[in-house]
N, C-alpha and C positions, 0 to 999 in steps of 0.2 A: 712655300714655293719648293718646288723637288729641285733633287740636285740635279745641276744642268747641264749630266753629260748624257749625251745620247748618240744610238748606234742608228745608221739609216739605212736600209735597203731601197737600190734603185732597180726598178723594173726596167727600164728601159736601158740600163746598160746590159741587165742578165740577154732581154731579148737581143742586143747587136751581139754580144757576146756568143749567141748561139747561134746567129747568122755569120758572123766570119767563123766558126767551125764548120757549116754547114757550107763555106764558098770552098773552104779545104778539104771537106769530104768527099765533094760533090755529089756523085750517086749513094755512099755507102748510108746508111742508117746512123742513127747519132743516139746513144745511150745518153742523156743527162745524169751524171754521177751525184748524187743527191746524198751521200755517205757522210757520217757529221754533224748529223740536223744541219742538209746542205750547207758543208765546210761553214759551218757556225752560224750563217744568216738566218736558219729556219725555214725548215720544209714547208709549212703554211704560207712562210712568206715569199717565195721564190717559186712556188707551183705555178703561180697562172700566167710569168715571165716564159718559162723556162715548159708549158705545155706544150709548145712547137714542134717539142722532141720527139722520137720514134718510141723512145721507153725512158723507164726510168734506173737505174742501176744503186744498189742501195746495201748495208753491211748487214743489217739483224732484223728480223721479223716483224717488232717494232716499227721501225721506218717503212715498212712495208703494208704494214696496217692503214696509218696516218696518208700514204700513198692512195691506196685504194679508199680509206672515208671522204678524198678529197674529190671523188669521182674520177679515175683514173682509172678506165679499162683495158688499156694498152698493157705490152708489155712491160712488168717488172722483173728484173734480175739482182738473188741475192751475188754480191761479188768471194763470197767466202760458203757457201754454200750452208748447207743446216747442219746444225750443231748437236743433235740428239734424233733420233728415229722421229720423237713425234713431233717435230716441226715440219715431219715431210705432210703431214694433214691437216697443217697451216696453206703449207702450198697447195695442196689439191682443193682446198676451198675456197684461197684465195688466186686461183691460176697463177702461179708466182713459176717463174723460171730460177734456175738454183745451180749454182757451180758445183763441179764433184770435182774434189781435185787429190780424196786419198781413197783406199780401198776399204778402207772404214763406211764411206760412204754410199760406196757401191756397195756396201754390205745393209744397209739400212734401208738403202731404196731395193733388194730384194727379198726382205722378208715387208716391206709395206704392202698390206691392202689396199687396193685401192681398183676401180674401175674405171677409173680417169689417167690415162699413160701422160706424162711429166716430160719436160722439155728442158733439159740438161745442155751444161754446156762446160764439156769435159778442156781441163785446164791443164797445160803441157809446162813443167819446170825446165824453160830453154836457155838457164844462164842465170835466170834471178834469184833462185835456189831458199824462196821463199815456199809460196806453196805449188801443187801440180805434179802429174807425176813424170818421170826423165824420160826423156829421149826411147831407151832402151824399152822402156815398160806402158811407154803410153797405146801400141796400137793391143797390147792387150788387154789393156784398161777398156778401150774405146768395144773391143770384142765382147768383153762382158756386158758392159753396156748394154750393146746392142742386141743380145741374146736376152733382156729382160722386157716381160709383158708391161714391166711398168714403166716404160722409158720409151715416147712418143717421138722423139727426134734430138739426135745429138747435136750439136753445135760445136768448134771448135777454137781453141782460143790459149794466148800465151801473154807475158808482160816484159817489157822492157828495162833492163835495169839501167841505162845510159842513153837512152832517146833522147835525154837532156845534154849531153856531155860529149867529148871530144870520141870514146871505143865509137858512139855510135851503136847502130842495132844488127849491123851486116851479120855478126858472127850468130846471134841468136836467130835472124830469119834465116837463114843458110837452115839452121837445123830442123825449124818449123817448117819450112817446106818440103824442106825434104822427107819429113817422117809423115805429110800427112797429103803428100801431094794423090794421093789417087783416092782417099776417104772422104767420103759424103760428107754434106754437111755446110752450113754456114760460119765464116772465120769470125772472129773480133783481135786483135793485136795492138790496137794503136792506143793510149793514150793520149793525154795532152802533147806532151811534146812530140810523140812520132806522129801527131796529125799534121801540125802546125813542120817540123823540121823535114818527115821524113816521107811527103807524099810524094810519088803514086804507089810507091812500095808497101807502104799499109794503107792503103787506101782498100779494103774489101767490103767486106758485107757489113761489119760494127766497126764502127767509133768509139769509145769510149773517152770524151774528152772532162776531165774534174776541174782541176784548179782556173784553167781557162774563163771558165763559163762564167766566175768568180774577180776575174778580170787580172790575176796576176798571170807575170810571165813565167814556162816551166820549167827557162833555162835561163833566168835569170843570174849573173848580169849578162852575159854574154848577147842576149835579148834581154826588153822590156816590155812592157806592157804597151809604148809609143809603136816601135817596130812590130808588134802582132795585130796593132791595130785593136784594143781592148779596151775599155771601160772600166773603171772600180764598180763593179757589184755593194760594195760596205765602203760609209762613210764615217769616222767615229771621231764626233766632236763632243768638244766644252768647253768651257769659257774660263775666262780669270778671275781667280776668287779676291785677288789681293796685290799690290806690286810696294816691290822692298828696294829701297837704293843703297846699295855697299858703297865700301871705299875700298880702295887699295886695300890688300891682306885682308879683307873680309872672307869667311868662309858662308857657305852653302850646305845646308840639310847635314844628316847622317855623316860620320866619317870623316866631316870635311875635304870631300874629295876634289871639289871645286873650290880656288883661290881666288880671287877678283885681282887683277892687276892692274885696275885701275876704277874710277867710277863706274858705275854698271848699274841699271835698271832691269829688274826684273822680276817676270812676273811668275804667279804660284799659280796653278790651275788643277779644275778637282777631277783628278785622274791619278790613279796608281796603277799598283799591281794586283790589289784585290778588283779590280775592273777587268782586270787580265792583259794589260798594258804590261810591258815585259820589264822585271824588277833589271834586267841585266841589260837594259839599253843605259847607254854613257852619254859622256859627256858629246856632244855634236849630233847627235843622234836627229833628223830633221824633224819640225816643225812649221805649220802654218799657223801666225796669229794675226787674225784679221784678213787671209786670204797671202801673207808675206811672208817668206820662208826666212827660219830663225833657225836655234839648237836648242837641245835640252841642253841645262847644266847644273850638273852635283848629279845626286841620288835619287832613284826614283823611290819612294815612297811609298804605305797601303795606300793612299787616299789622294797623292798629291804631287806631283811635278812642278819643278821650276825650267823657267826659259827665261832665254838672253831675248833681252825687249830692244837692242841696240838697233836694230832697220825697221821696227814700227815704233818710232818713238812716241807715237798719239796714241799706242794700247793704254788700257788702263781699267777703272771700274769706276764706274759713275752710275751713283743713286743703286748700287746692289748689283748693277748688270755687267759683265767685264767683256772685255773684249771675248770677240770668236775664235779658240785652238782647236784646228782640226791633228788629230794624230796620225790620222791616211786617210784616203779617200779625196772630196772632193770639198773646198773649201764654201760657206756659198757665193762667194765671190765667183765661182768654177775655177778658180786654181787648184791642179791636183798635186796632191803629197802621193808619187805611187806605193802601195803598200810594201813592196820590196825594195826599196830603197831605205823603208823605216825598219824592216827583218834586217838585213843586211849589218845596217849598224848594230842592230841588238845581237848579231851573233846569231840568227834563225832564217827560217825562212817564212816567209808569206802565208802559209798553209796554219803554221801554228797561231800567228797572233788574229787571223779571224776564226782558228777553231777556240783561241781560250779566250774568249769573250765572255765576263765573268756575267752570273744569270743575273747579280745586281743591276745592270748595266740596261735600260729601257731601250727596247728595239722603236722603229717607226719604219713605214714604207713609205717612198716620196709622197708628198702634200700631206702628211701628215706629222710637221717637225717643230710645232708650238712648243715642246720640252727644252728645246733647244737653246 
């Protein structure tokens, strides 16, 4: 029998999930951010959800390939543009659209051959002071650009660093518009959260909406995933391997970080942090077992996690089989654990604990959850 923790992907949350981005866009285009082997789910597995989209939006070449062997003729965009001269000959065979956002780059797509001009979409540093070029230097970036035989149509676009958060995006669109208010071209500005907080103000030609689509919330807690109206995309369950009864001054796992204060059942279940379940979630941290929401307690473990069994007192394991612990997602009972509520306590956020989904860990797509 395999060990019986398994990850699940639902198609049918990805697809609402892309429909209420799609009610917030309305007209504009909606990139599906697919970066991450799709924030951890898998690109193979979330493609025929998540095909609705206008394009697809993606980090390395790679992702880019596995895009287009899935029959995907639409637009693709790398979000970080090519990394060496000769990935620009990736792009012209694969029609791949590709961010420029240093003069390095501009330097690479003008010594390319190429008889096929390239569809760029030059990135403006408005505050996030990650990548793109400043305020002051971008309409001569965009000059050069546009003075080359290999560069078919620029595009326009910038990223928010507080679309989530109380600054807000006013001070960085002030600047975006204003530097690019009379230049050709199609915008993109909004991720998740300035689609979802801050429409009709980036509401233009791209979307870019990522964690969304994935069903957590981007402004978590201040929003959740109820208030967006979103779905868990990932479900990650297993079961009870074993249940232990303490007494009083009983300790728990590693460390003894958990004491018992009094009689306590509880149960061990096969998940760690070699799963990619987060070593630094604590004591309280929630859980569902059997679809009933409980807490971790003590240490979490490579292999193994304990929970207070005190509000499902019929959990247990009989004949090998233990009760169902879902860790997020959706229990199959359909009570949901939302995946930021289980970040939160661990000290993260939502985006890491379905990117570190450790490869041990058996994926399925609904109706297919026998491992379970």
């Amino acid at each position: 029998m395999p060990r019986p923790i398994l990850a699940t992907v639902h198609g049918a949350a990805l697809r609402h999930n892309l429909e209420r981005v799609r009610r917030a866009a309305l007209d504009a285009r909606v990139w599906a951010v697919v970066k991450a082997n799709a924030y951890g789910h898998g690109i193979e597995r979330v493609f025929d959800s998540l095909r609705a989209a206008d394009g697809f939006a993606l980090l390395d070449l790679a992702e880019a390939e596995r895009v287009r062997a899935l029959g995907w003729r639409g637009p693709v965009l790398l979000l970080e543009g090519v990394f060496e001269a000769r990935d620009l000959e990736l792009c012209s065979r694969l029609s791949l659209w590709h961010t420029v956002h240093c003069d390095e780059q501009i330097d690479m797509l003008a010594a390319h051959k190429t008889q096929v001009p390239q569809r760029v979409f030059l990135k403006m540093n408005s505050g996030m002071n990650r990548l793109g070029f400043t305020p002051e230097r971008f309409r001569s970036a965009w000059t050069r650009l546009n003075a080359l035989p290999q560069v078919e149509e620029i595009s326009l676009m910038t990223h928010f660093s507080d679309a989530d958060g109380a600054r807000g995006i006013a001070h960085q669109l002030e600047v975006f518009e204003r530097v690019t208010q009379d230049l050709p071209g199609e915008r993109s500005i909004a991720n998740s959260a300035a689609t979802l907080r801050h429409a009709p103000q980036t509401r233009v030609d791209w979307v870019r909406p990522g964690i969304v689509l994935y069903g957590s919330a981007p402004d978590f807690p201040e929003g959740d995933a109820a208030r967006w109206q979103l779905q868990p995309a990932m479900s990650l369950r297993t079961r009870l391997i074993s249940v232990q009864t303490l007494q009083a001054g009983d300790t728990i796992g590693y460390g003894s970080s958990f004491t018992a204060e009094g009689p306590l059942h509880i149960g061990v279940a096969a998940v760690g942090y070699a799963d990619g379940y987060p070593r630094h979630a604590t004591t309280g941290t929630p859980v569902l077992v059997d679809g009933v929401r409980t807490r971790m307690v003590g240490r979490v473990s490579m292999d193994m996690v304990t929970v207070d069994l005190t509000p499902v007192q019929a959990a247990g394991v009989q004949a090998g089989f233990g009760s169902e612990v879902t860790l997020w997602g959706a229990a199959s009972n359909g009570t949901l654990l939302p995946i930021d509520e289980v970040a939160r306590a661990a000290g993260t956020v939502g985006y890491e604990l379905m990117c570190a989904v450790a490869p041990r860990v058996p994926f399925a797509l609904d109706g297919d959850e026998a491992a379970a």
